[in-house]
DSSP file (Angstrom, degrees, kcal/mol; ACC not computed):
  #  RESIDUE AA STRUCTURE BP1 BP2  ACC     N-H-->O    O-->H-N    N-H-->O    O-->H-N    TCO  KAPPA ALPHA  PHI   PSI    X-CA   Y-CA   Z-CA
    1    1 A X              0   0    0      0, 0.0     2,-0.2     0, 0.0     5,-0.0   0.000 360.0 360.0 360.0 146.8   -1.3  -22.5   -4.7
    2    2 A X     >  -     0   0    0      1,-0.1     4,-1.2     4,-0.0     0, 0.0  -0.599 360.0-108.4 -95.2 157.1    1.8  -22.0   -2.1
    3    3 A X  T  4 S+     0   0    0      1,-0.3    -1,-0.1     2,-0.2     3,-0.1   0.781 114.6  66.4 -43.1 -52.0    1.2  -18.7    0.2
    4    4 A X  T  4 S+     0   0    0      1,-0.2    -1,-0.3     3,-0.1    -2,-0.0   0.920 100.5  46.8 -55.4 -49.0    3.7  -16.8   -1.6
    5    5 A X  T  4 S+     0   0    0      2,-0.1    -2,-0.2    27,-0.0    -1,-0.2   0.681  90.6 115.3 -93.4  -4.7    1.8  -16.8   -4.7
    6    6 A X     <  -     0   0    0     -4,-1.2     2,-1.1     1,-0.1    26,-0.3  -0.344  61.6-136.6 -38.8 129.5   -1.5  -15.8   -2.8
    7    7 A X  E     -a   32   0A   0     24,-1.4    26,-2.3    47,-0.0     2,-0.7  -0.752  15.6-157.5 -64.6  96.9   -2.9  -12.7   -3.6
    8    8 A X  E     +a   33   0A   0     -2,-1.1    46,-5.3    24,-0.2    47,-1.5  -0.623  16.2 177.5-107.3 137.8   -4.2  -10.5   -0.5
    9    9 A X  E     -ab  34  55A   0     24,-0.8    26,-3.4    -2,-0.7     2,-0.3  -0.663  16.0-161.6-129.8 149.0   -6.4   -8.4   -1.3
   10   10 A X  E     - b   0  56A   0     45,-0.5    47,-2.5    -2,-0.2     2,-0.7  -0.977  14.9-145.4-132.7 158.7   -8.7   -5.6    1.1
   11   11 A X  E     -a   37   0A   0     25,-1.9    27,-3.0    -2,-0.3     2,-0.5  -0.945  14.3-172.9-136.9 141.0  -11.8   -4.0    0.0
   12   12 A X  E     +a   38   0A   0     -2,-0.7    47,-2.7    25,-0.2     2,-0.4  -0.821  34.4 140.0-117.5  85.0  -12.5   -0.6    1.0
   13   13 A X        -     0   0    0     25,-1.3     6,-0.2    -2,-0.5    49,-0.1  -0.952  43.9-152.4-155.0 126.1  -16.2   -0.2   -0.4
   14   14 A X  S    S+     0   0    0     -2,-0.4     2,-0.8    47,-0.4    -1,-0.1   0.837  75.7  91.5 -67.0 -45.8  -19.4    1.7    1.4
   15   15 A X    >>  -     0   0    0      1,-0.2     3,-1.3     2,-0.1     4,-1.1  -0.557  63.4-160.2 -83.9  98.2  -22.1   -0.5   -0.5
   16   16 A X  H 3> S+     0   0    0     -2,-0.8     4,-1.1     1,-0.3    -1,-0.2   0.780  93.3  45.2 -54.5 -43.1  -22.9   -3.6    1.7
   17   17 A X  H 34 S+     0   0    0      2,-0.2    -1,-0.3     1,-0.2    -2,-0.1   0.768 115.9  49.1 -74.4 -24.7  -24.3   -5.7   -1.5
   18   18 A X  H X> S+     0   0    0     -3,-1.3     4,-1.6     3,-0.1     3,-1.5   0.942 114.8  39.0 -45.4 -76.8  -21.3   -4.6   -3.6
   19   19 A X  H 3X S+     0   0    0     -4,-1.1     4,-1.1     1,-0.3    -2,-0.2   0.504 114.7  50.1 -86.8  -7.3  -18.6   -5.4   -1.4
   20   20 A X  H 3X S+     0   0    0     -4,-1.1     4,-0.6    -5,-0.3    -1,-0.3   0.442 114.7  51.6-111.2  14.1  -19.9   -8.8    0.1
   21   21 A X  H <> S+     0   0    0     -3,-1.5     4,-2.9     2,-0.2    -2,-0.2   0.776 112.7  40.0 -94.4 -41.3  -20.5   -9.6   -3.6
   22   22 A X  H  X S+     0   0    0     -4,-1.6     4,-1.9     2,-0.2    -3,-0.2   0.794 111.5  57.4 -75.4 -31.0  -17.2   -8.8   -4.5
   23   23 A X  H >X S+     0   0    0     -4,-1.1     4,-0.9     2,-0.2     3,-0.7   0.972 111.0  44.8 -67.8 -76.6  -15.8  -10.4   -1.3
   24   24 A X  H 3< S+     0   0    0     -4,-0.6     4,-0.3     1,-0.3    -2,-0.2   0.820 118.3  45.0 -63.8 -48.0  -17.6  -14.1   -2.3
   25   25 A X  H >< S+     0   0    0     -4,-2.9     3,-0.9     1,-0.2    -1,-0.3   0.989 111.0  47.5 -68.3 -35.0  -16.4  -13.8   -6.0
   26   26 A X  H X< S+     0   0    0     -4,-1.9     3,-0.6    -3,-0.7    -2,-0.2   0.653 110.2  61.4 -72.8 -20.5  -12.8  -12.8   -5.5
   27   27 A X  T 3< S+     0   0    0     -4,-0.9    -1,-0.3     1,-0.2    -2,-0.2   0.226  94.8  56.7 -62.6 -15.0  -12.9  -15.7   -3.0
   28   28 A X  T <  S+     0   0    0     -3,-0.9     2,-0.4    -4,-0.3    -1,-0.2   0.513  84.4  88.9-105.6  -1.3  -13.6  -18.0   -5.5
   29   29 A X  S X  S-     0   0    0     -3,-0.6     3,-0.6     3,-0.3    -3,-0.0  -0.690  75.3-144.8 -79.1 124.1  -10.1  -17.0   -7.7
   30   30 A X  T 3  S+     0   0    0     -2,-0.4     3,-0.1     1,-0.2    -3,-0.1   0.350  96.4  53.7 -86.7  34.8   -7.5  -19.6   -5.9
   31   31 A X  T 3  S+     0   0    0      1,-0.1   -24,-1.4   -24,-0.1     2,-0.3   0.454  99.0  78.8-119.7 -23.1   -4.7  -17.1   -6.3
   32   32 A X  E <   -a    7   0A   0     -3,-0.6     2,-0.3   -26,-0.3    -3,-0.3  -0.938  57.4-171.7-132.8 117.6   -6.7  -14.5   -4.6
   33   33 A X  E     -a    8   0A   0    -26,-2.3   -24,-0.8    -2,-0.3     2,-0.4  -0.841  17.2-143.4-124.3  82.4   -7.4  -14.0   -0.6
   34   34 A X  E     +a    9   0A   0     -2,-0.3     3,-0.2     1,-0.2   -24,-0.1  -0.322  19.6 178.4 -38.0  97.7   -9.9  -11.4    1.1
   35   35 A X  E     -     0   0A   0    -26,-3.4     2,-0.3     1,-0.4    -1,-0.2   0.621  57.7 -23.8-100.3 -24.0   -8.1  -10.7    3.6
   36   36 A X  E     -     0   0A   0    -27,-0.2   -25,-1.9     2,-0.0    -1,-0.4  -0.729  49.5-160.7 172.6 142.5  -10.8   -8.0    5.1
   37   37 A X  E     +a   11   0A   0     -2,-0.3     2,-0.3   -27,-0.3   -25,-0.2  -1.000  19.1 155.7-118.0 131.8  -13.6   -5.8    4.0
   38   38 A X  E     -a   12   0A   0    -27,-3.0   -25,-1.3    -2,-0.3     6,-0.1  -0.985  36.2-120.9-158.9 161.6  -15.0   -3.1    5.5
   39   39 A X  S    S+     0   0    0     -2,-0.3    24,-0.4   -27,-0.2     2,-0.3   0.006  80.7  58.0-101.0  23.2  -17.1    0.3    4.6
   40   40 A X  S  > S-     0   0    0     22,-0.1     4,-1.0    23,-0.1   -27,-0.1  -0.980  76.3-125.5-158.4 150.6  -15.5    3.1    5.5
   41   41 A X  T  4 S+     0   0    0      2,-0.3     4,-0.4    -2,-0.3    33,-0.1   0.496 106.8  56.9-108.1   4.7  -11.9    4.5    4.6
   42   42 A X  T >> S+     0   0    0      2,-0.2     4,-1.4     3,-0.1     3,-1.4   0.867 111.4  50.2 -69.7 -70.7  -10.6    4.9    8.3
   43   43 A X  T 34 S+     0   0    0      1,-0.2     4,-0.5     2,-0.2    -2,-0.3   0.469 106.6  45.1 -68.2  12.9  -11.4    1.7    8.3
   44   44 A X  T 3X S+     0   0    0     -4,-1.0     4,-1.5     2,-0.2    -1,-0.2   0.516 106.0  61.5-103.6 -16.4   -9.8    0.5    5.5
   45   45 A X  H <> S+     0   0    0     -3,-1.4     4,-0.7    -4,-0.4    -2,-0.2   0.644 111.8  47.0 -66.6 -22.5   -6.5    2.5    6.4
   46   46 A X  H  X S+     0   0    0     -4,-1.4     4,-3.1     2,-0.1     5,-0.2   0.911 105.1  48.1 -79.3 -40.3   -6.5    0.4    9.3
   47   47 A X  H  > S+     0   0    0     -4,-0.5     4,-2.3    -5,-0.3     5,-0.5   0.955 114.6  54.8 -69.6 -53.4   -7.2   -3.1    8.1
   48   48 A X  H  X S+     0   0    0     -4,-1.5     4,-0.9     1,-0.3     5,-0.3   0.820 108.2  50.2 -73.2 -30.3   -4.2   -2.3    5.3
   49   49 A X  H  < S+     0   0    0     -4,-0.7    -1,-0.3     1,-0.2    -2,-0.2   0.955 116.7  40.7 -68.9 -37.4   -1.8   -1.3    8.2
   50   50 A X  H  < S+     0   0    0     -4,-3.1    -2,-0.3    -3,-0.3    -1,-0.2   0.764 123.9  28.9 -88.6 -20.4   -2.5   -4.3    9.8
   51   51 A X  H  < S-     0   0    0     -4,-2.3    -1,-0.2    -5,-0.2    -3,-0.2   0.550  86.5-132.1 -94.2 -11.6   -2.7   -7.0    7.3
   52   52 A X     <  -     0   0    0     -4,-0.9    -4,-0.1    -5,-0.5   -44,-0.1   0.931  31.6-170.7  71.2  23.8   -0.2   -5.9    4.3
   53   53 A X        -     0   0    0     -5,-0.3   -44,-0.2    -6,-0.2    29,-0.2  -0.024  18.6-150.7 -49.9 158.2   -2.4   -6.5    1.4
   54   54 A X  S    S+     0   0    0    -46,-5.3    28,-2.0    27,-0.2     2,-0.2   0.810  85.3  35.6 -96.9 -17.4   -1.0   -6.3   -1.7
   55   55 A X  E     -b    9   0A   0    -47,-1.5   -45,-0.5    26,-0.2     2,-0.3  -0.853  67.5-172.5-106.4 142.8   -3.6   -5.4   -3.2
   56   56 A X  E     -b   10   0A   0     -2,-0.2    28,-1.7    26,-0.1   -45,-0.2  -0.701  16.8-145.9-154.2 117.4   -6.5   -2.9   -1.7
   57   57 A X        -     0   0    0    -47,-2.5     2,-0.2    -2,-0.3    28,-0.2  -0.202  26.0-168.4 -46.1 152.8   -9.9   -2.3   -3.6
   58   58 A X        -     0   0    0     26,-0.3    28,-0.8   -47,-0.1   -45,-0.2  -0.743  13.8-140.2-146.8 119.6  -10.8    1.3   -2.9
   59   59 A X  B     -c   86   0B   0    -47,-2.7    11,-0.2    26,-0.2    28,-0.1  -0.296   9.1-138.3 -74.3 156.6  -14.0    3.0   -3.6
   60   60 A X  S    S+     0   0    0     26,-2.1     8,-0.3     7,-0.1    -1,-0.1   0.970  90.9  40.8 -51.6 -84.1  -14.2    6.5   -4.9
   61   61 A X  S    S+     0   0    0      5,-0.1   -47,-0.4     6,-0.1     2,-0.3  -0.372  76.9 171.8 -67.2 152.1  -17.2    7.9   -2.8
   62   62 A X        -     0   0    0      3,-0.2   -22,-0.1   -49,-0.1     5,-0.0  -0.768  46.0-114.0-159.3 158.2  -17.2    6.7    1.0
   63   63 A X  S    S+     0   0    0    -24,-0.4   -23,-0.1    -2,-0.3     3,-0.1   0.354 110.4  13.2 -65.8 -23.6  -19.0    7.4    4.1
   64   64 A X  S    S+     0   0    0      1,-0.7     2,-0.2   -25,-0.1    -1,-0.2   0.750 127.4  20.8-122.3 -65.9  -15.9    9.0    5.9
   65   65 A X  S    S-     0   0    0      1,-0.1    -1,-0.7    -4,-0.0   -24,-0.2  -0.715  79.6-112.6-114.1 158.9  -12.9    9.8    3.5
   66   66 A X     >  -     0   0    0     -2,-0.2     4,-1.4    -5,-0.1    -5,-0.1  -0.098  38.8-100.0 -82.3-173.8  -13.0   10.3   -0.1
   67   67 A X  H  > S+     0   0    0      2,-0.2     4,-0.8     3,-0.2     5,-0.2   0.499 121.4  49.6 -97.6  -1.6  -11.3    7.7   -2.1
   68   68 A X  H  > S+     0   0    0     -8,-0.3     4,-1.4     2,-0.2    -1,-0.1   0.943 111.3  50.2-102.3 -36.6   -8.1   10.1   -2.7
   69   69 A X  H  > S+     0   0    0      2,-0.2     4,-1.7     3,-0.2    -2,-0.2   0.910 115.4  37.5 -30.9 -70.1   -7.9   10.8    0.7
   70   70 A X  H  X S+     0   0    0     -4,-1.4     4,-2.4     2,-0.3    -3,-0.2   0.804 115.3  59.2 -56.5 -47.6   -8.1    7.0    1.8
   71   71 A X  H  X S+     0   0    0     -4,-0.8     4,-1.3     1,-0.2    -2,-0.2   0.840 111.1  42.4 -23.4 -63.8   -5.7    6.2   -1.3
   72   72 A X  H  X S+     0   0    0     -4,-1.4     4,-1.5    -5,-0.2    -2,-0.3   0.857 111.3  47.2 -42.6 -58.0   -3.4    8.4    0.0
   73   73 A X  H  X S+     0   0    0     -4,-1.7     4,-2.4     2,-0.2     5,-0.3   0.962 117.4  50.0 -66.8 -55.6   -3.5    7.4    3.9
   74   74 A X  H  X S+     0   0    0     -4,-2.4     4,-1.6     2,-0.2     7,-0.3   0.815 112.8  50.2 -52.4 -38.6   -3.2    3.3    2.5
   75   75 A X  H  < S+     0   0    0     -4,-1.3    -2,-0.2    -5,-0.1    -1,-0.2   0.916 116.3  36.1 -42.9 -72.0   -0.3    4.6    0.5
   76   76 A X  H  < S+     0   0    0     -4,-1.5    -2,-0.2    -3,-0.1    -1,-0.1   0.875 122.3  41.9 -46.5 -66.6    1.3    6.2    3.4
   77   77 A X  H  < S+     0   0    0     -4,-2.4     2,-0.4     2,-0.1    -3,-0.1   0.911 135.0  21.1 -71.5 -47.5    0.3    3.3    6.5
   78   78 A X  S  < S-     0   0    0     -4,-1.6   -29,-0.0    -5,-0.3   -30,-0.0  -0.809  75.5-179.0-121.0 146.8    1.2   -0.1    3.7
   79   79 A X  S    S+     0   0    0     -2,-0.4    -1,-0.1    -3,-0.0    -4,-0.1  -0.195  80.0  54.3 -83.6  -2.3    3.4    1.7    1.2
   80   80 A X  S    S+     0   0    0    -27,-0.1     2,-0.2     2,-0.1    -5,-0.1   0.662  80.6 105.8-106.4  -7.5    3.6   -1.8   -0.7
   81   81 A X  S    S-     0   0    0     -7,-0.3   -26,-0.2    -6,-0.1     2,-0.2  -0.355  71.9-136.6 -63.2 132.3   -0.2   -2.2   -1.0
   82   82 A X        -     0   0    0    -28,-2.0     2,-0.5    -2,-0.2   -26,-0.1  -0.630  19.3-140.2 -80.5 146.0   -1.1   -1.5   -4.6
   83   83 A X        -     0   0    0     19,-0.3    21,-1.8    -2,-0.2    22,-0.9  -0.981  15.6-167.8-128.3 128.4   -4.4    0.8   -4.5
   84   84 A X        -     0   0    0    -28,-1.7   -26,-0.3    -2,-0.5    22,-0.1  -0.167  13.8-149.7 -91.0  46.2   -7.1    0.1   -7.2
   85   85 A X        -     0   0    0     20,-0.3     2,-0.3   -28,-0.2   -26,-0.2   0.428  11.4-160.3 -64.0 164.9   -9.3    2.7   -7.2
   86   86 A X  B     -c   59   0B   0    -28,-0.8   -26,-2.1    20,-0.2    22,-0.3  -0.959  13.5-175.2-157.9 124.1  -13.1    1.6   -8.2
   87   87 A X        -     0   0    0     20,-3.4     3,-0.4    -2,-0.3    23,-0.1  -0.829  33.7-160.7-152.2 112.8  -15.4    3.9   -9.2
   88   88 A X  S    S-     0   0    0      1,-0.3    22,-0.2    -2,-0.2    -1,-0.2   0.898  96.0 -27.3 -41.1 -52.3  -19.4    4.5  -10.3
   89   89 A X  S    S+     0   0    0     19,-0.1     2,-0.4     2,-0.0    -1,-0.3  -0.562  74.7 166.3-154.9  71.2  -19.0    7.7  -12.1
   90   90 A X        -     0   0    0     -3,-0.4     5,-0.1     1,-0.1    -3,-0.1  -0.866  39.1-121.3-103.9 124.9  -16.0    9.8  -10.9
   91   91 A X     >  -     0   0    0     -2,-0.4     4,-2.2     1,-0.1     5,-0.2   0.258  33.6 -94.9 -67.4-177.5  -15.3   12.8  -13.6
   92   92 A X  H  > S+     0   0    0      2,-0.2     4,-1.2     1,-0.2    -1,-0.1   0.809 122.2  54.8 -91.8   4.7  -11.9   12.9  -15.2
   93   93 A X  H  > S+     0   0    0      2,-0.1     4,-2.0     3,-0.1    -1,-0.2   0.911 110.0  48.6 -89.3 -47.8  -10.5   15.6  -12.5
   94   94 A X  H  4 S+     0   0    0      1,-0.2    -2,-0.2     2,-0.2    -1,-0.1   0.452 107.6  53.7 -55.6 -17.0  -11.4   13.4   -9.9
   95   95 A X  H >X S+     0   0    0     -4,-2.2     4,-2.4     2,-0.1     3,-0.7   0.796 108.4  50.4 -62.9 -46.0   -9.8   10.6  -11.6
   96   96 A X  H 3X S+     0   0    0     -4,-1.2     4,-2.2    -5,-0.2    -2,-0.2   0.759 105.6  54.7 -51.9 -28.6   -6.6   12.5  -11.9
   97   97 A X  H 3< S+     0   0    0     -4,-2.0     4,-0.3     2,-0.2    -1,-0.2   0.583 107.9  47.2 -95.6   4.4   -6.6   13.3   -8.5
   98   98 A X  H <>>S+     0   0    0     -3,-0.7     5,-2.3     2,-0.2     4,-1.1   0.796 118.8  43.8 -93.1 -31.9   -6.9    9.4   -7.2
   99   99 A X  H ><5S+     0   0    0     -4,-2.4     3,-1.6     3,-0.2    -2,-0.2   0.968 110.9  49.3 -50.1 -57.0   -4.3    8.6   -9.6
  100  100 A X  T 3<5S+     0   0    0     -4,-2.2    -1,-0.2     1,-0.3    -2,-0.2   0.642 109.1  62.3 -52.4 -34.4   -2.1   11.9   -8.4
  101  101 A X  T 345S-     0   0    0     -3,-0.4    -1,-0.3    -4,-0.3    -2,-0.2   0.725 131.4 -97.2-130.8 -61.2   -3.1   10.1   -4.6
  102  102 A X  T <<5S+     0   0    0     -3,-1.6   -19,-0.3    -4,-1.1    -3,-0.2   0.511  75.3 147.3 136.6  10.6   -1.1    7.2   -5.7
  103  103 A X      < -     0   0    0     -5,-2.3   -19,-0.2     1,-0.2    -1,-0.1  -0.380  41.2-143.8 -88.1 141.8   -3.8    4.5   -7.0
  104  104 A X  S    S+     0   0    0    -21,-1.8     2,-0.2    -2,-0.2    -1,-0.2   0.994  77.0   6.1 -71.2 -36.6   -2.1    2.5  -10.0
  105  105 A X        -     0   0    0    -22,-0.9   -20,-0.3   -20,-0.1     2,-0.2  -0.879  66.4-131.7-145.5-179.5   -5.1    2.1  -12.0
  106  106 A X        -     0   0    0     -2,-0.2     2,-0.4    -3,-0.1   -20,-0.2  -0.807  28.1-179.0-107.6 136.8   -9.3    3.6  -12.1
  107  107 A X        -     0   0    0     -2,-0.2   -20,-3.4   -23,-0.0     2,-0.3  -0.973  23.5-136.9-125.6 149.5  -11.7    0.9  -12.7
  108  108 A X        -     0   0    0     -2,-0.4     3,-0.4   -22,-0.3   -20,-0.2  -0.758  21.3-124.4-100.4 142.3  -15.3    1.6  -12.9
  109  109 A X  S    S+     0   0    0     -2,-0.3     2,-3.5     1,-0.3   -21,-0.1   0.871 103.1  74.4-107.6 -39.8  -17.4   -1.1  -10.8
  110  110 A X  S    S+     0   0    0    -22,-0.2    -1,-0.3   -23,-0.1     2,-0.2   0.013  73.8 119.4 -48.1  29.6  -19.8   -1.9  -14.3
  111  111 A X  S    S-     0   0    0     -2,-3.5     2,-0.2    -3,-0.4    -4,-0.0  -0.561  80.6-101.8 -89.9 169.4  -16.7   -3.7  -15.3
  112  112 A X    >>  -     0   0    0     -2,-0.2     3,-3.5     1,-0.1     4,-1.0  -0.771  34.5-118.5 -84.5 138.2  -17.1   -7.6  -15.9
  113  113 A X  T 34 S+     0   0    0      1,-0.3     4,-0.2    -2,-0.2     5,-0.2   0.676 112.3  59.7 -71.8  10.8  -15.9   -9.3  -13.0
  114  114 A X  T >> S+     0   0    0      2,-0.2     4,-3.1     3,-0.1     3,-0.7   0.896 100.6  55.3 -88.8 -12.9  -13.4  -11.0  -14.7
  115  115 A X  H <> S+     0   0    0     -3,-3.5     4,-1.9     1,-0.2     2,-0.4   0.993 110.3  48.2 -70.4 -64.8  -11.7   -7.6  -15.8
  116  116 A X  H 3< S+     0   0    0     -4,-1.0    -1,-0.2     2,-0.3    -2,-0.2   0.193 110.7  51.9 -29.1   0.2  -11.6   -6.6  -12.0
  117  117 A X  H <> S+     0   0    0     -3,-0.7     4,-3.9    -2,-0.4    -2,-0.2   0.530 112.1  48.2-155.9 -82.4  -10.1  -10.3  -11.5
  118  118 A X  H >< S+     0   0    0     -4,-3.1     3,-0.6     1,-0.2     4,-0.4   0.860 109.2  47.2 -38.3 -51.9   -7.6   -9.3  -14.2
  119  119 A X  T >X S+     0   0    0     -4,-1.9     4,-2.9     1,-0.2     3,-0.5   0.833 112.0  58.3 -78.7 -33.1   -6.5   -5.6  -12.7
  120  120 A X  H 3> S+     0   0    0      1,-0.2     4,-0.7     2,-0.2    -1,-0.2   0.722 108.2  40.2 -33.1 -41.4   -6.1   -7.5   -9.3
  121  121 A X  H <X S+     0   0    0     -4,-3.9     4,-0.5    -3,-0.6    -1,-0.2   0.569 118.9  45.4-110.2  13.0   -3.7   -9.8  -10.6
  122  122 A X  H <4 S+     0   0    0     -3,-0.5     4,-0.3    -4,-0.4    -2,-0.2   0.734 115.2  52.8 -91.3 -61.3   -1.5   -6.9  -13.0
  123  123 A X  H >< S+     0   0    0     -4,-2.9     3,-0.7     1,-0.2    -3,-0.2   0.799 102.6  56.9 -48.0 -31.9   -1.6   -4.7  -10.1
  124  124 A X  H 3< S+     0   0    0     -4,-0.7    -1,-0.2     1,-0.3    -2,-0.1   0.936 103.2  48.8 -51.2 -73.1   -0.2   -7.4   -8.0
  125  125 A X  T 3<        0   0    0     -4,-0.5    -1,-0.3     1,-0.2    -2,-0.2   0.329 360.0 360.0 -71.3  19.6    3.2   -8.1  -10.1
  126  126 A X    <         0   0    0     -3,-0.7    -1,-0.2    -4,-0.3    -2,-0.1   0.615 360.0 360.0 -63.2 360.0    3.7   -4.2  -10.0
């Protein structure tokens, strides 16, 4: 795959075994480039100002900022990063309000990973 048609991708997700799982599979798409992961949603407002993902995984719950809060800030810093929100159990007000925040779509992390694979690369051509 030429560069252009790389996907770069960040993941913004508190759960070390979660996100360095998801970092090793999403690494194995050849369209798709983990560009940085990290656990906390300062630091993932940073890592998206400084790389340009197009993509940027975002968990709900985190250690620092909520995921609407951090959704928002990624929004703001990268305005062309697409935000995917990812989420255990988030109610449907708290869905509204990551959407409301600016995330294109909710996915709930007991998806299969090839449906997360999938919303990565729709979000992408938005």
């Amino acid at each position: 795959m030429t560069e252009a048609r790389t996907i770069r991708v960040v993941l913004v997700e508190d759960n070390e075994v979660f996100r360095e799982s998801l970092e090793v599979v999403l690494g194995l798409e050849p369209d798709i480039d983990v560009v940085g992961a990290v656990e906390g949603g300062h630091d993932g407002i940073a890592l998206c100002a400084r790389e340009r993902p197009r993509v940027a995984l975002v968990d709900y719950r985190l250690p620092d900022l909520d995921g609407v809060a951090t959704t928002r800030a990624i929004r703001a810093a990268s305005p062309a990063t697409v935000v995917v929100a990812l989420t255990a159990g988030a109610d449907e007000p708290q869905l509204a309000a990551l959407l409301e925040a600016g995330a294109a779509t909710c996915l709930r992390k007991d998806l299969a990973v090839a449906d997360i694979v999938a919303a990565i690369r729709k979000s992408a051509k938005a």
